[in-house]
N, C-alpha and C positions, 0 to 999 in steps of 0.2 A: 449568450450563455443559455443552456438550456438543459434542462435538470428531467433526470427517470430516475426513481423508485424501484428498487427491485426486493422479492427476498431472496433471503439467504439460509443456509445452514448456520449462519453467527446474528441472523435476526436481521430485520430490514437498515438495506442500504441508501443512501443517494448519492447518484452518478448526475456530478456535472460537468459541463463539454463544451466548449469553443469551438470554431471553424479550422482550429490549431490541434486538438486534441482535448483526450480527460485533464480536464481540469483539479478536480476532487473531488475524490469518495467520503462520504460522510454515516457515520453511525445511524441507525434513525432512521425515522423519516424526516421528510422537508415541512417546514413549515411555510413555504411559499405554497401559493396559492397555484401556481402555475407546473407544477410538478405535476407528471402526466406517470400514471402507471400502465408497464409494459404496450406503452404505444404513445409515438413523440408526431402528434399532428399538424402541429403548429412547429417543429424543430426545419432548421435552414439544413440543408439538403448535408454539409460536412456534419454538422455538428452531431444530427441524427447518425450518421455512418457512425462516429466517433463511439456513442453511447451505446448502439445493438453490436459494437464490437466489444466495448469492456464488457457490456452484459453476456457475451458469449463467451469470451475469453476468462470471466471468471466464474461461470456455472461449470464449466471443462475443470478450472483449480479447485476447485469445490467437490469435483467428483473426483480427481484426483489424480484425472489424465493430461493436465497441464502444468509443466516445470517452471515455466517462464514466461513473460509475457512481451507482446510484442504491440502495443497500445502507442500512435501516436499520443503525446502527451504534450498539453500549454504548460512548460515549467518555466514561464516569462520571467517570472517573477521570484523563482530561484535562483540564492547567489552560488558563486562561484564554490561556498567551503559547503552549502548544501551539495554542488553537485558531485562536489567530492567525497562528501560522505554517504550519498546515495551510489555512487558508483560504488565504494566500496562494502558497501550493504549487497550490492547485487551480486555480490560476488559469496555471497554464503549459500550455498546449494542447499535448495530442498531438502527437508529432510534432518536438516542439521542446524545449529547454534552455536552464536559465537555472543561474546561478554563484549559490553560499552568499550572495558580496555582493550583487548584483543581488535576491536574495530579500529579506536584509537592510534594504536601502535601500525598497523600494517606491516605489508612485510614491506615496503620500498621506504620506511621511515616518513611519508611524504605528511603522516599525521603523526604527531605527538602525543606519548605517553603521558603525559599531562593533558591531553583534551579529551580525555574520558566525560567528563561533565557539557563540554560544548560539543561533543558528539550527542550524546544525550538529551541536550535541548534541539537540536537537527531532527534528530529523530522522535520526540513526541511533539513534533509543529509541524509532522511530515502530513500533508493534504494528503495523497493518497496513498494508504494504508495499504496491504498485503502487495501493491505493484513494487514500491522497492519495500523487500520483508522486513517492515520493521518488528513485525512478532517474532523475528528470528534473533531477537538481541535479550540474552537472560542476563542476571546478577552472577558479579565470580562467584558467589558459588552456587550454582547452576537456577538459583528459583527464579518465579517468573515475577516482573516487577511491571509496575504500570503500563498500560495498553491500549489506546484511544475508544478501543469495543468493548472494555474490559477484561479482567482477568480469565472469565470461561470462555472468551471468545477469542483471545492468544492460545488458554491452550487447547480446546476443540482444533487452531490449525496446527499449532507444532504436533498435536494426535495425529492429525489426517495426513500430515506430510511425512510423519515416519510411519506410516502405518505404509502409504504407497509407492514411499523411497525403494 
């Protein structure tokens, strides 16, 4: 495991990365000791590849010329109804939002309109943050509701994402 710091436009990040991929983005800074900002000298030769690519791929979504991202990712440890509700998270375009139920429901039935709440808990234990958009999920009726970065920093990106849709 191996951990970079970066800023951001929603305030400082930490990217951390496996030989597998990003691992998780964390609000903040690290409180480990071992957190190397913008230079990984001690990082094993993937894991470093893995973190100067999420740090490129998300100053690109930050400026607002990246839709999506294309990050190996360690999601070892993601079960099966996480990655069904991250796939269907990935599927809300830039730009745009969709409610806990409307997630819930789908259109192939395959989630249930009664898993609005364990959608919900999927999605604020999501490790990393703006790669499947979970700032793309509002309250029915449209406000913005709890956010791992907080609430100015959901909406600083639903701003930037409809501003560059």
């Amino acid at each position: 495991m191996e951990l970079l710091e970066i800023d951001s436009p929603i305030g400082k990040l930490t990217l951390e990365a496996t030989e597998q991929g990003l691992r998780e983005i964390r609000f903040g800074g690290s409180n480990e000791s071992e957190t190397t900002r913008d230079h990984m000298s001690a990082c094993s030769a993937a894991a470093g590849f893995h973190l100067r690519e999420a740090r490129r791929q998300l100053a690109e979504y930050f400026d607002g010329t990246r839709r999506t991202f294309t990050l190996d990712l360690d999601s070892e440890a993601a079960s099966d109804w996480s990655e069904l509700v991250f796939g269907r998270l990935s599927e809300v375009k830039f730009g745009e939002t969709t409610t806990y139920g409307r997630l819930a429901a789908g259109e192939d039935g395959q989630l249930a309109t009664n898993r609005a709440r364990p959608v919900g808990t999927v999605i604020r234990t999501n490790s990393l943050p703006i790669i499947p958009p979970c700032h793309r999920v509002v309250a029915k009726d449209g406000s913005l509701t709890g956010y791992a970065g907080g609430l100015e920093a959901k909406r600083w990106l639903l701003e930037m994402e409809r501003e560059h849709a």
